[in-house]
C-alpha positions, 0 to 999 in steps of 0.5 A, a space after each residue: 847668194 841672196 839673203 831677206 830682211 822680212 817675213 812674207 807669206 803665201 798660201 796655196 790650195 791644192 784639193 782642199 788642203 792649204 799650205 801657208 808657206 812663210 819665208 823669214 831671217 833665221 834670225 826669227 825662225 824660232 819665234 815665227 814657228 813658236 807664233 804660227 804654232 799658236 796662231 794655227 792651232 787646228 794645223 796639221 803640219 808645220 814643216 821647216 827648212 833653213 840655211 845659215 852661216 854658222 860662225 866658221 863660214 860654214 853653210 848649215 842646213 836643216 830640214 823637217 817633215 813634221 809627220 808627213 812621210 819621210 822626204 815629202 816636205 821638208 827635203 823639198 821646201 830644203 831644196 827651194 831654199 838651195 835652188 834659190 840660192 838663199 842663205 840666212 833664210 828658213 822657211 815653215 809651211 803651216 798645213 791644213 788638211 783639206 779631207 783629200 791624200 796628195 800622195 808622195 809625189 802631190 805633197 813634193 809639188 805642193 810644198 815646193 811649189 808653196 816655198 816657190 809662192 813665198 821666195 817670188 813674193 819676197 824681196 831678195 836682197 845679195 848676201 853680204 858677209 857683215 863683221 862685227 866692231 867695236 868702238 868707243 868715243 867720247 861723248 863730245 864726238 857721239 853726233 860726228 860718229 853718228 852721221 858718219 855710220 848714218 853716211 856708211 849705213 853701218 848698223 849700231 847693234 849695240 850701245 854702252 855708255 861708261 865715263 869716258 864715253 859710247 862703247 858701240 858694237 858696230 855691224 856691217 861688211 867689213 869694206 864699210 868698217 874699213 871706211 869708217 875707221 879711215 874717216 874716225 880715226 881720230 873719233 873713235 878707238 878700236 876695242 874689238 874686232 
């Protein structure tokens, strides 16, 4: 499975009509679709698709067609997704109407092949299921336990400060945690896994 970082965006013509294909995290899905919904007011369609793992390592999946006939949009960015193995990722298809109907079989090609423009621009990175830890320590060792995450690229998500020292919320694959708390174990106590 492969997962992306950023938003990247491409556009296609197809007799006139555009189709602005963004591929993002999930993450931003919400906000992105609010963004191009303001940024494009003139759009005809908004048309969405996105996969996720839920908190039950469940794949959810989600698709749109935004009043394009039933099946002609959304299914088909759905199925890029899919065919491209990505996980984590959503895609929307912002469309301007260029005065020509596509048929069915037109809007299949033009919105696949949009969500197929936007996945071959974007960097494509292997999916790793990441964990969450949380830590605490005290202040005299913050700088130790912060070149050790730096050296395991843990990412701290979240950062608390109370009078014994630094609560982190720490977020990475579960190898990388293992390996940290091996290195720190005098450094840090465990709050949550």
């Amino acid at each position: 499975m492969f997962t992306v970082t950023a938003h990247t965006y491409e556009m296609l013509v197809e007799k006139q009509s555009k189709f602005i294909a963004h591929l993002m995290p999930y993450g931003m899905f919400d906000e992105v679709l609010a963004s191009l919904k303001a940024e494009h007011p003139k759009a005809r369609h908004f048309v969405t698709a996105f996969r996720y793992i839920n908190e039950f390592d469940q794949v959810v999946e989600g698709s749109s067609d935004d009043g394009e006939p039933r099946g002609t949009s959304g299914k088909p960015t759905l199925s890029v997704l899919q065919g491209s193995d990505l996980i984590n990722a959503a895609l929307v298809t912002v469309r301007y109407f260029g005065g020509t109907k596509l048929g069915t079989g037109g809007l299949v090609r033009a919105y696949s092949d949009a969500a197929n423009l936007a996945v071959s621009a974007a960097e494509l990175l292997s999916y790793q299921k990441e964990n969450i830890l949380v830590v605490n320590c005290a202040y005299s060792d913050i700088g130790k336990v912060d070149y050790l995450l730096e050296q395991l690229g843990i990412r701290v998500v979240e950062k608390a400060f109370d009078a014994v020292g630094e609560i982190m919320h720490l977020q990475a694959p579960q190898e990388h945690l293992d390996a940290f708390l091996k290195e720190a174990e005098r450094l840090v106590s465990v709050v949550t896994r």
